[in-house]
C-alpha positions in Angstrom: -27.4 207.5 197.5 -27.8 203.9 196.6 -30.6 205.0 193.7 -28.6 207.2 192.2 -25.7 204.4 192.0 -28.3 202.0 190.7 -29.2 204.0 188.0 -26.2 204.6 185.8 -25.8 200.4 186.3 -29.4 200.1 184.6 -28.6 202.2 181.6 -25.3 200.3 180.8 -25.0 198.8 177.2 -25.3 195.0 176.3 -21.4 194.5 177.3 -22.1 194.8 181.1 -24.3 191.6 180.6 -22.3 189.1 182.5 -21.3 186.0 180.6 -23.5 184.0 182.6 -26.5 185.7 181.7 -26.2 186.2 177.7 -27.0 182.8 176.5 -30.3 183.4 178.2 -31.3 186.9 176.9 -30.1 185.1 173.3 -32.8 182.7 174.1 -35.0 184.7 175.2 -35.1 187.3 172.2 -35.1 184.2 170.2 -38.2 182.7 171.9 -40.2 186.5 171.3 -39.6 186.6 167.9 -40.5 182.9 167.8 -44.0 183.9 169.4 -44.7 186.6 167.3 -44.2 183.8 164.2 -46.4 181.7 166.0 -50.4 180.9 166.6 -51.7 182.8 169.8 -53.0 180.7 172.9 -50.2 178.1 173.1 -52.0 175.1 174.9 -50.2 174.0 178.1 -48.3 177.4 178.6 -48.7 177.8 182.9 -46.5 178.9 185.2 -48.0 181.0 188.1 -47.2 185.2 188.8 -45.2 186.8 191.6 -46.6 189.6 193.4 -45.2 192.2 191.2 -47.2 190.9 188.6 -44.6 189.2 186.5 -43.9 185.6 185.1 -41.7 183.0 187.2 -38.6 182.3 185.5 -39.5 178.5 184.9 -41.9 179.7 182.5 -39.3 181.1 180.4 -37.0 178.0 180.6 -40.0 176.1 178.9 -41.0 178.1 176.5 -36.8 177.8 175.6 -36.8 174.4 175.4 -40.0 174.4 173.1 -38.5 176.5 170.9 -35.1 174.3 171.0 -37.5 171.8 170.0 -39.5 173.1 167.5 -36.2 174.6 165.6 -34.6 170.8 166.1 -37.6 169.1 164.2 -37.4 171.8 161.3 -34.0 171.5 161.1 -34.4 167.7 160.9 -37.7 167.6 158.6 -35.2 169.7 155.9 -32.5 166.8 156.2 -34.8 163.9 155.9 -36.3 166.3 152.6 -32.8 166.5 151.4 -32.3 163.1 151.4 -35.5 162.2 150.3 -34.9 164.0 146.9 -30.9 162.6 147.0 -32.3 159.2 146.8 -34.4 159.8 144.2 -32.1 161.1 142.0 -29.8 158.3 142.8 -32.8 155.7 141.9 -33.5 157.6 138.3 -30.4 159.3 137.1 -30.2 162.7 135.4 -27.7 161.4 132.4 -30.0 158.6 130.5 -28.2 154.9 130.6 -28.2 155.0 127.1 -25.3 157.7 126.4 -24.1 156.6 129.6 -23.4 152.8 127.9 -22.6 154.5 124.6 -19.4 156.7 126.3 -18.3 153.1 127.6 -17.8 151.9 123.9 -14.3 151.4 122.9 -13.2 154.4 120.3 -13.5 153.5 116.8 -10.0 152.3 115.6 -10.1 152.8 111.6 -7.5 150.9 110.4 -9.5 147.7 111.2 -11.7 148.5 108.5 -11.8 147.3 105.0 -12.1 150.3 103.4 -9.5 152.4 105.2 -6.7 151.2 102.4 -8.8 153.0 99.9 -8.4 156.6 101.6 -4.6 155.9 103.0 -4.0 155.3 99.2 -5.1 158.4 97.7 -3.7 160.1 101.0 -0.8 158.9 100.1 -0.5 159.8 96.0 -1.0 163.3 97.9 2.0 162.7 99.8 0.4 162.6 103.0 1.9 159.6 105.2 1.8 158.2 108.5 3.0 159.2 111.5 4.1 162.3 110.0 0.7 163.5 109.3 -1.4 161.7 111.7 -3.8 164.4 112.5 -4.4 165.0 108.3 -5.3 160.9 107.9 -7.6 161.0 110.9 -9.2 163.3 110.4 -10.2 162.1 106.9 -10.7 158.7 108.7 -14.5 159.3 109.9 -16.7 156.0 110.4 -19.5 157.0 108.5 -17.5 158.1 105.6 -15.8 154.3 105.9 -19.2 152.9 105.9 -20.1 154.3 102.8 -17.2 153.5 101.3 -17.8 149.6 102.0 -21.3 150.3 100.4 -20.0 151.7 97.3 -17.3 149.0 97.2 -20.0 145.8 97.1 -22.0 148.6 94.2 -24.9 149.3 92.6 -27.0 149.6 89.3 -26.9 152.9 87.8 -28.4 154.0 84.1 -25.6 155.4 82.6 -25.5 158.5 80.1 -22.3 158.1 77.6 -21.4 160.7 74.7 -23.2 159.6 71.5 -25.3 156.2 73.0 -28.4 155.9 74.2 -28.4 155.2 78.5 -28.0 151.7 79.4 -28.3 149.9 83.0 -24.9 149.3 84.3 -22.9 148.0 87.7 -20.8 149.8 89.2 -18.9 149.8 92.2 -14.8 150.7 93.6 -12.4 148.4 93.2 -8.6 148.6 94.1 -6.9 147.4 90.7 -3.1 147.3 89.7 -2.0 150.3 88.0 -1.0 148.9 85.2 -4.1 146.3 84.5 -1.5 144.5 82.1 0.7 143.9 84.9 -0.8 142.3 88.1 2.5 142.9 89.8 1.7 146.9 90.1 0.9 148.5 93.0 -3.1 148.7 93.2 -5.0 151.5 93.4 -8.6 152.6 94.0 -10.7 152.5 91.2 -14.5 153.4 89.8 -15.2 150.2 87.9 -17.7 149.5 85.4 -19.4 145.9 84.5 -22.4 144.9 82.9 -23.7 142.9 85.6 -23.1 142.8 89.7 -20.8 139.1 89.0 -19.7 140.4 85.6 -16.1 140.0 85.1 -15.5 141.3 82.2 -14.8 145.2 82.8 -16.5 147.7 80.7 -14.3 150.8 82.5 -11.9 151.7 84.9 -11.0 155.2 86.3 -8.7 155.9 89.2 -10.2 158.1 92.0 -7.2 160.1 92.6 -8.4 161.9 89.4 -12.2 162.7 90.7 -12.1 166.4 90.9 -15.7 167.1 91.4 -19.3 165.9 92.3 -22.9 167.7 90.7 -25.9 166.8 91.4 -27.5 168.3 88.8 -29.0 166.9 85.5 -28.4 170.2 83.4 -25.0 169.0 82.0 -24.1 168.2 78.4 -24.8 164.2 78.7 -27.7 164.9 80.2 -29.7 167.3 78.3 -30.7 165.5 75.1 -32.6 162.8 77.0 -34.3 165.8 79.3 -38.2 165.7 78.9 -38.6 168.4 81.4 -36.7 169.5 84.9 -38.1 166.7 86.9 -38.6 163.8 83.9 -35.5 162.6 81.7 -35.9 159.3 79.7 -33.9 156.8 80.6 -33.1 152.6 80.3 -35.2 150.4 83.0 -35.3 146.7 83.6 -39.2 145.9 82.5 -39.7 149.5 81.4 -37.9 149.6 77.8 -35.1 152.0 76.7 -37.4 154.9 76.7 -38.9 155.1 80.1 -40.0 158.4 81.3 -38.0 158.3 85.3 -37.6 161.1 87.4 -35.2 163.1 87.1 -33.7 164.0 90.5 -31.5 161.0 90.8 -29.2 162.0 88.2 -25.4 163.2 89.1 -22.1 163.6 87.4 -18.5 162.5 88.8 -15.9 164.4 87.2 -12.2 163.1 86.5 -9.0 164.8 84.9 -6.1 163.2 83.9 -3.9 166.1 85.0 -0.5 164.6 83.2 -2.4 163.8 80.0 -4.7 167.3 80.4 -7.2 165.0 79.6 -10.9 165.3 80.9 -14.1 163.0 81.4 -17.2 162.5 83.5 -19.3 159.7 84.5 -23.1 160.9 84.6 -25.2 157.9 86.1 -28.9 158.3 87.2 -30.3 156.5 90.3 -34.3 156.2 90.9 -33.7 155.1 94.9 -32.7 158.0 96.8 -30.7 156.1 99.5 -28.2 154.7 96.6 -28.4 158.5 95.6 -27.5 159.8 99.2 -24.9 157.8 99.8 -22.6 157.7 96.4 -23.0 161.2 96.3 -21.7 161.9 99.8 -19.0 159.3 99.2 -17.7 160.6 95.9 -17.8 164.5 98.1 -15.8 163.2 100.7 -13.4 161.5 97.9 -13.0 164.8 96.5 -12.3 166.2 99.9 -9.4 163.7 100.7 -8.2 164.6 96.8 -8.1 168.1 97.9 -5.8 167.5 101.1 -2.4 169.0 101.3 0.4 169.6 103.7 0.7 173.1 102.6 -1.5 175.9 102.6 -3.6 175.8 99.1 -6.2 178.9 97.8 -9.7 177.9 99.1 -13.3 179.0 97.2 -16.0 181.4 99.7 -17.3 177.7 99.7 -14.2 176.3 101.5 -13.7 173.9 98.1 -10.3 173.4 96.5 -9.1 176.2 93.9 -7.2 173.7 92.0 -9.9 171.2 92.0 -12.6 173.8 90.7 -10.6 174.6 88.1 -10.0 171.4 87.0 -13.7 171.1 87.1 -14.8 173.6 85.3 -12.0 172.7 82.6 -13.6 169.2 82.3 -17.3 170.5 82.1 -16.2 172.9 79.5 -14.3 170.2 77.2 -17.0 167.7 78.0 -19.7 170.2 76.4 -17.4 170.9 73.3 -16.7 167.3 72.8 -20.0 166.5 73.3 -21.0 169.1 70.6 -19.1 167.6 67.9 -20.1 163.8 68.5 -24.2 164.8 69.3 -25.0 163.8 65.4 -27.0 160.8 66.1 -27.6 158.1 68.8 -25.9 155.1 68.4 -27.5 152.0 70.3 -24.3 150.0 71.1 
């Protein structure tokens, strides 16, 4: 009778395990699958056998706290790793100190500059004023651009190509004049000026930029082309070289004005032989032509992104330029 009873109580699921009794089958199922992991012929494994041939119990209860153990240590070992590596990205950071210091810098506050008057001004004959348009004058307002400005305002030698003359080494540089030159009392505006020498004071020319409509960089234009040797060799007028010295030709570029209330056209073509002055009176007189363009209402763009108006305009002055050019082109005068 009492085999029978014992035999249904044998073949009982896991939930008749008494609470007592399942931490150490947990352990135990842990501590096989541990073993089977693990190198074979543990030193120091004894624990003597009962006459049914099985293993004490103590011998189980050390081989669980071995494997306590030995999961304690890894567990461990992968912490002190952890913060091995933390501390070594604390001692050499991933974001160099250099950007770091440079994000610390104060933000660049343009109307401390010299040359921010010169850009507010022609803003301004756009009718484009502060605070209304805040984000417009900004945004026209970049450092570099500033920079370059300042550079173009202390100037530089240019040989300059005028309709009927021979080139001749000039200075030239931006100025803010009076309107009215006659009266010092005007309002001043920005200004390319034109002297014979850096300290001359005497000026030769003065144009005001809010009529530059357009920048080329090309020497295939009508004041150009008679002094053109080849594509890359134009002659030109050089300090120690004569008035006929062979220069390269890559340096030359045009700055295009129109006098929209007088319809009245002109350009200043000027070569450079140093490709920094080049590089950055081009880029100057492009971003010039850029702040001309600004409006507070929607204007016709090219596929370039350029002005409409100011295209036009250039192409009007190009065009005049060439015919005016075609009746004066008799002969060179040296003066």
């Amino acid at each position: 009778m009492s085999s029978r009873n014992d035999a249904p109580t044998m073949a009982t699921d896991s939930s008749s395990i008494s609470p007592e009794e399942r931490p150490r089958s947990h352990r135990h199922q842990r501590h096989r699958h541990h073993q089977r992991r693990s190198r074979h012929g543990r030193s120091g494994g004894g624990g003597g056998a009962n006459r049914n041939g099985g293993r004490h119990d103590n011998a189980h209860d050390d081989d669980d706290d071995n494997s306590d153990s030995t999961w304690a240590g890894a567990e461990e070992d992968s912490l002190s790793f952890a913060e091995a590596i933390v501390s070594a990205m604390d001692a050499q950071p991933v974001v160099p100190p250099e950007l770091l210091r440079n994000l610390q810098e104060p933000p660049f506050i343009w109307n401390r500059h010299p040359s921010h008057r010169i850009v507010l001004c022609l803003l301004q004959h756009r009718g484009i004023y502060l605070p209304r348009y805040r984000e417009l004058v900004d945004y026209h307002m970049a450092e570099l651009f500033l920079h370059y400005l300042d550079l173009c305002r202390e100037g530089a030698f240019f040989i300059h190509y005028s309709a009927g003359k021979w080139p001749k080494e000039r200075f030239f540089r931006i100025r803010m004049l009076p309107v009215n030159r006659l009266e010092a009392q005007t309002e001043s505006v920005p200004h390319l000026v034109i002297t014979l020498h850096e300290s001359g004071v005497d000026i030769l020319d003065a144009i005001p930029l809010n009529e530059l409509v357009g920048v080329t960089t090309t020497p295939q234009t009508a004041r150009f082309l008679p002094f053109l040797e080849s594509p890359r060799t134009i002659i030109g007028c050089r300090e120690g070289r004569g008035h006929r010295a062979r220069l390269p030709a890559d340096g030359a570029f045009s700055l295009w004005f129109y006098d929209v209330a007088q319809h009245k056209p002109r350009s200043v073509d000027i070569l450079t032989c140093d490709p920094k002055v080049f590089d950055i009176w081009t880029k100057t007189f492009q971003g010039l032509v850029s702040v001309n363009s600004s409006s507070v209402v929607q204007v016709a763009l090219t596929p370039q992104g350029e002005s409409v108006e100011l295209t036009e305009l250039t192409r009007a002055a190009q065009q005049q330029g060439e015919v005016a050019h075609g009746e004066k082109f008799g002969g060179l005068s040296s003066s």
